[in-house]
C-alpha positions as CSV (number, residue, x, y, z in Angstrom):
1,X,25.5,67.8,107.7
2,X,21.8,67.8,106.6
3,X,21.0,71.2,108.8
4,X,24.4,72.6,108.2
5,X,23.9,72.5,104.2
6,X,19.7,74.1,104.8
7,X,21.9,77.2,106.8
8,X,23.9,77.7,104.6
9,X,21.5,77.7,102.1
10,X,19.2,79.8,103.7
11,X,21.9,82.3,104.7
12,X,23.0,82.7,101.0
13,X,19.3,83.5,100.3
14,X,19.2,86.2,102.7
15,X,22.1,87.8,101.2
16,X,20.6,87.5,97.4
17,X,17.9,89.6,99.0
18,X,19.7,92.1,100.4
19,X,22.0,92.1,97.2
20,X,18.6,92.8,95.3
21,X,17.4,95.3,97.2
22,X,20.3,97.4,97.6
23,X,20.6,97.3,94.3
24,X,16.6,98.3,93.8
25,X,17.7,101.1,95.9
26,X,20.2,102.5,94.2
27,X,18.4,103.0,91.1
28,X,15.8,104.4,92.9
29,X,18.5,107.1,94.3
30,X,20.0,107.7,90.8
31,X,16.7,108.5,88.9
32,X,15.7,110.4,92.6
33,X,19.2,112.6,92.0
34,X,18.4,113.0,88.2
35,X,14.9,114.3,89.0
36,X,16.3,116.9,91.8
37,X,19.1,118.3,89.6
38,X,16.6,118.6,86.9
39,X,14.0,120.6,89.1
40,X,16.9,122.5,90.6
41,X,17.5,124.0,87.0
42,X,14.4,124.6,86.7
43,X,13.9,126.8,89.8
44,X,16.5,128.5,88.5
45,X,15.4,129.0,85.3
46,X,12.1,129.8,86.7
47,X,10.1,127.1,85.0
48,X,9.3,125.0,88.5
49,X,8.9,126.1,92.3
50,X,10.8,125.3,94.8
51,X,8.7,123.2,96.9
52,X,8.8,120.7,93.9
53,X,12.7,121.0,94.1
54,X,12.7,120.4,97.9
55,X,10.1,117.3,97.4
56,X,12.3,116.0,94.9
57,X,15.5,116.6,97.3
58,X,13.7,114.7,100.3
59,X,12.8,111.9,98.1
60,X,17.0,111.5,96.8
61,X,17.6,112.0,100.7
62,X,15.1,109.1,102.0
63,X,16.5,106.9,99.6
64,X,20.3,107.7,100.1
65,X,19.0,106.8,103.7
66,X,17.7,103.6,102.6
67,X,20.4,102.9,100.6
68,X,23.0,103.1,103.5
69,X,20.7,100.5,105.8
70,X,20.6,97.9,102.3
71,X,24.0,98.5,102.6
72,X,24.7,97.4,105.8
73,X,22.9,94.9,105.6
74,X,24.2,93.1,102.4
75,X,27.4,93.6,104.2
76,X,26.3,92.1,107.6
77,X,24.2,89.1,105.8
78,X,27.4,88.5,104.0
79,X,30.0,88.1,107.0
80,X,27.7,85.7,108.6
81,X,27.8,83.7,105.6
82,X,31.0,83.6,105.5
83,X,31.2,82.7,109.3
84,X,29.0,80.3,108.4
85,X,30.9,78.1,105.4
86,X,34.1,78.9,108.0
87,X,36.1,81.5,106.2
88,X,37.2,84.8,107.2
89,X,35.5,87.5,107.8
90,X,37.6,89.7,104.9
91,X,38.2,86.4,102.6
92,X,36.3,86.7,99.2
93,X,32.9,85.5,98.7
94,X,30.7,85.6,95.2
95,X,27.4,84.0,94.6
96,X,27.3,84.5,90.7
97,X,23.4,83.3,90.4
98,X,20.6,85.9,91.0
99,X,17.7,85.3,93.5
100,X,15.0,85.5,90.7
101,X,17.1,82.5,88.9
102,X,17.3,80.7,92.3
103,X,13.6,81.2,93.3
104,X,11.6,80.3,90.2
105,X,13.0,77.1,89.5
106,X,11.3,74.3,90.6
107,X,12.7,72.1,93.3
108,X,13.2,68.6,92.0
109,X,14.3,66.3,94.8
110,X,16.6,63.9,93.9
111,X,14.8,60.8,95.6
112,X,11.4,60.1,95.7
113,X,9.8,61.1,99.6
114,X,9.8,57.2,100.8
115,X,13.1,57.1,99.8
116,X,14.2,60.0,101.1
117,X,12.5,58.9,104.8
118,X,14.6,55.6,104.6
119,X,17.7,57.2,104.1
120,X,17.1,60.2,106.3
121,X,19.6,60.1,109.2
122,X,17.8,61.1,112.1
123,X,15.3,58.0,111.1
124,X,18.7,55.6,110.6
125,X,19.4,56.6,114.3
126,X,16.1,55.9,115.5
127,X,16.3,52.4,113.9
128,X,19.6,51.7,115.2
129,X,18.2,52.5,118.7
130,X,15.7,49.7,118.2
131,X,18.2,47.7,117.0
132,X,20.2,47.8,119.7
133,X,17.0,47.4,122.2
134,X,16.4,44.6,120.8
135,X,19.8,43.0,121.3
136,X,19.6,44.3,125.3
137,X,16.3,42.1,125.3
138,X,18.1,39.3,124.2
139,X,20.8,39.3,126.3
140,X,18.5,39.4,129.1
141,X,16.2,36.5,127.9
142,X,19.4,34.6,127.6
143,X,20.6,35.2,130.9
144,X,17.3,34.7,132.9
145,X,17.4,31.1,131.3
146,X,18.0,27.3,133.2
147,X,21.6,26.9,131.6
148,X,23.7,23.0,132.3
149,X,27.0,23.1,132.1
150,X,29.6,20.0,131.6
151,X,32.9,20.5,133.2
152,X,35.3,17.2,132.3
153,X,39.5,17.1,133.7
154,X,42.5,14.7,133.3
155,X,45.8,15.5,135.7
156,X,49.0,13.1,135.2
157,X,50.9,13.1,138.1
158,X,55.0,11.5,137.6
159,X,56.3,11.0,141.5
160,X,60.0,10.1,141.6
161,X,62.3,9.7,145.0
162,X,66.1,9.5,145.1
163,X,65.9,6.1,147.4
164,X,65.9,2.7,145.3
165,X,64.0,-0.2,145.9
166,X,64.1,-3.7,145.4
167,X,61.7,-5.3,142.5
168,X,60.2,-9.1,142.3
169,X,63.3,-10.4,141.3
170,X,65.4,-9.0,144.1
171,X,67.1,-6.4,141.9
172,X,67.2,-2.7,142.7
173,X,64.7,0.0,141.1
174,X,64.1,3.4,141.4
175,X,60.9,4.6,143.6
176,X,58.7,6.3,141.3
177,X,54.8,5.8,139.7
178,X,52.7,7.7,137.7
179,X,48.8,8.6,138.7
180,X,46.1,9.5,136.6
181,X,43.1,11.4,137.8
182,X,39.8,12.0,136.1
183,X,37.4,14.6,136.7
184,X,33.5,14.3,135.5
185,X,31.2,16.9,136.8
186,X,28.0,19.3,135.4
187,X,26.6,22.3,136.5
188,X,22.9,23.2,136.7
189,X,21.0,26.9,136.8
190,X,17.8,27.0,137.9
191,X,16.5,30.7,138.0
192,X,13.8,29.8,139.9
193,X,13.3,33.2,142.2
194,X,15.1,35.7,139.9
195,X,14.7,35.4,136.1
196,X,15.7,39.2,136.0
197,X,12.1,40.3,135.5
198,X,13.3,44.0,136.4
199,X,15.8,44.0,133.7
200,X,13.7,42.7,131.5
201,X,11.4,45.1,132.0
202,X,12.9,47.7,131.3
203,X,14.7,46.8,128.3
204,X,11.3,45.7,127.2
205,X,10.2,49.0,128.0
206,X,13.3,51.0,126.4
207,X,12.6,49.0,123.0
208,X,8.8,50.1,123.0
209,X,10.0,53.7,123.8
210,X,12.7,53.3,120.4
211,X,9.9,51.9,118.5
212,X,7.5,54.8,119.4
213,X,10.5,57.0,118.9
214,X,11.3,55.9,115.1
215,X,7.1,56.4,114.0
216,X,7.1,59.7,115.5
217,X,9.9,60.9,113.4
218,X,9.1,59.1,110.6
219,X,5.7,61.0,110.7
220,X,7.4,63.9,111.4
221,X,9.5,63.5,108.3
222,X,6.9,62.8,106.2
223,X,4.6,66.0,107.4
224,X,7.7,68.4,106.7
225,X,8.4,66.4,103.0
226,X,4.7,67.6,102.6
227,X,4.7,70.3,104.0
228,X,7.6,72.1,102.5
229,X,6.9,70.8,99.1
230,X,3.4,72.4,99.4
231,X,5.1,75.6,100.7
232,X,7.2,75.9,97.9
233,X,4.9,75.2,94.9
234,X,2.3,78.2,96.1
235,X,5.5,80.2,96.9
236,X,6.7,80.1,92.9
237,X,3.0,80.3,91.8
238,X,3.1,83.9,93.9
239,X,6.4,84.8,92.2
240,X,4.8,84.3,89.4
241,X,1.8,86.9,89.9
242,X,4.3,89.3,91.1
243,X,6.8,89.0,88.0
244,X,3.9,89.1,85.4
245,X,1.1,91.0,87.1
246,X,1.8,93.1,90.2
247,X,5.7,94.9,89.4
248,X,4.4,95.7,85.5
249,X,0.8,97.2,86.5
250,X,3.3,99.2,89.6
251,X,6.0,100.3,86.5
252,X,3.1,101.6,84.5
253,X,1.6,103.5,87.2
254,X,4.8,105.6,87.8
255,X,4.7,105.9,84.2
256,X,1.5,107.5,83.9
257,X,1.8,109.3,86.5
258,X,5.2,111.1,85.0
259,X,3.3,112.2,81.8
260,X,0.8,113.8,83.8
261,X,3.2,115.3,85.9
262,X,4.9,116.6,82.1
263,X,1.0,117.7,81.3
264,X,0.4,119.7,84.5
265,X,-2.2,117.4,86.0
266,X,-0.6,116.1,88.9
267,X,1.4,117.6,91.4
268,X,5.1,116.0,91.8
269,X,4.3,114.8,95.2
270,X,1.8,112.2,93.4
271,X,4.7,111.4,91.4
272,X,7.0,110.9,94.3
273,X,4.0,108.8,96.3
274,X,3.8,106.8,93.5
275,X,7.5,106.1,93.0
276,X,7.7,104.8,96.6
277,X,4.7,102.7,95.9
278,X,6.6,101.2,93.0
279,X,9.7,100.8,95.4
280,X,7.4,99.0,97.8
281,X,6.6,96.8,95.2
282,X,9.7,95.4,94.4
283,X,10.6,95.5,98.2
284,X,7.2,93.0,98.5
285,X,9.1,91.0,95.5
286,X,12.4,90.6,97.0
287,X,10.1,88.9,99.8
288,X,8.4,86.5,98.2
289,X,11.6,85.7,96.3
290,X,13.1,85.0,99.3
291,X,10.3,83.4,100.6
292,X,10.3,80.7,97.3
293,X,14.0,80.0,97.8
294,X,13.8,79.3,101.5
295,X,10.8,77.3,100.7
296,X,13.1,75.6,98.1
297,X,15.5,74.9,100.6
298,X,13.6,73.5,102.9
299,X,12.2,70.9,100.4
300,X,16.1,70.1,100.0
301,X,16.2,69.9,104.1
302,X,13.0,68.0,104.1
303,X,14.5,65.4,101.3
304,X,18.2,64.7,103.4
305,X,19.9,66.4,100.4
306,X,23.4,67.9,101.2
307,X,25.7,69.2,98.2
């Protein structure tokens, strides 16, 4: 249940991402269409050349490209999610929350990370395999033991014949008595040869091997506790350069770069290298994104959380 809930988590992430960037994409292409259209009036018109008017109609055409591979895969990410949760692949599936909502909130585990490692299930197995080593030991003990047993019996026995006898007095009796028999005995092991030394060896053995079996997962579940919830506090700290540093410096680069495109000082193939830069950006957003809410996830993985 633990891993199930982490895919499915993970998978919805993946299709935030692609959600995001096909929707990056197709602003990209409607701005990319605008500026064609607009050149392609203006060749017309005679007030820009026609090599700026095919640039501008290879940069709509890329994108309308690009657009159709988001596209697929927003729509592939989302059947395997569905597959995944176990509906259909045509049955209706909305995730109303946005990735950058998902990724730059903090994770806040619900238990503290001891607690969590108690109640984790894979260390509750372990445990139970000790557990259970420990009863096999006991049984052995018990049986390669010097045991005495007591074994105590009483039979009544009523005998009866059809002849009739004659009693002290000369009169006639029926044949017939009643015996009574006791039985007092004891029983004594002595395991003198075979105290089941094998078998206690290796239940000896199997309870060492649970033992060393429960601290190597319990280290194990404490370095991926630490380790994911170091992952995932650098992870929002880099969404964070990215949402106020990195996409706003990229936005006013295109911008610039338009007005001097307006003033004559750059060629529109500087504008359109520029544009893709931006677009790169965001693309390098929608990764770490991503990589902050898987990184969340795995701190609920990490914790034993399940919804």
């Amino acid at each position: 249940e633990r891993l199930l809930a982490s895919a499915v988590r993970e998978q919805a992430g993946r299709v935030l991402a692609a959600r995001r960037n096909l929707e990056l994409t197709n602003e990209a292409l409607t701005a990319a269409r605008r500026t064609r259209d607009l050149l392609d009036r203006r060749v017309t018109e005679g007030g820009s050349t026609k090599l700026d008017a095919n640039l501008a109609a290879v940069g709509a055409l890329r994108l309308e490209a690009d657009a159709a591979l988001a596209g697929g895969e927003l729509e592939g990410a989302t059947i395997e999610l569905r597959a995944l949760v176990g509906l259909a692949p045509d049955a209706p599936l909305a995730l109303s929350e946005s990735l950058e909502s998902l990724a730059a909130a903090p994770a806040v585990p619900r238990l503290t990370a001891t607690a969590a490692i108690e109640t984790r299930p894979d260390l509750r197995e372990a445990i139970a395999r000790i557990q259970l080593a420990d009863a096999r030991v006991e049984q052995v003990q018990r049986d390669a033991r010097s045991e005495v047993s007591v074994l105590g019996g009483w039979t009544r026995n009523h005998w009866v014949f059809p002849q009739m006898g004659l009693n002290e007095q000369g009169m006639p009796v029926p044949i017939q008595n009643t015996f009574h028999t006791y039985v007092v005995g004891a029983k004594v092991t002595l395991p003198f040869s075979n105290r089941n030394q094998g078998a206690l060896a290796s239940v000896q053995a199997e309870r060492n091997g649970a033992e060393l079996l429960f601290t190597a997962r319990q280290r194990a579940a404490r370095a991926e506790i630490d380790a994911a919830v170091a992952r995932e506090r650098e992870a929002r700290r880099a969404v964070e350069i990215y949402s106020t540093n990195v996409r706003e410096l990229a936005r006013q680069n295109v911008d610039v770069m338009l007005e001097a495109y307006d003033l004559g000082r750059f060629p529109l193939s500087d504008v359109l290298t520029e544009q893709r830069r931006y677009l790169e950006v965001e693309g390098a957003y929608t990764e770490v994104l991503l990589r902050a809410y898987e990184a969340r996830a795995a701190v609920a993985r990490a914790f034993g959380e399940t919804p």
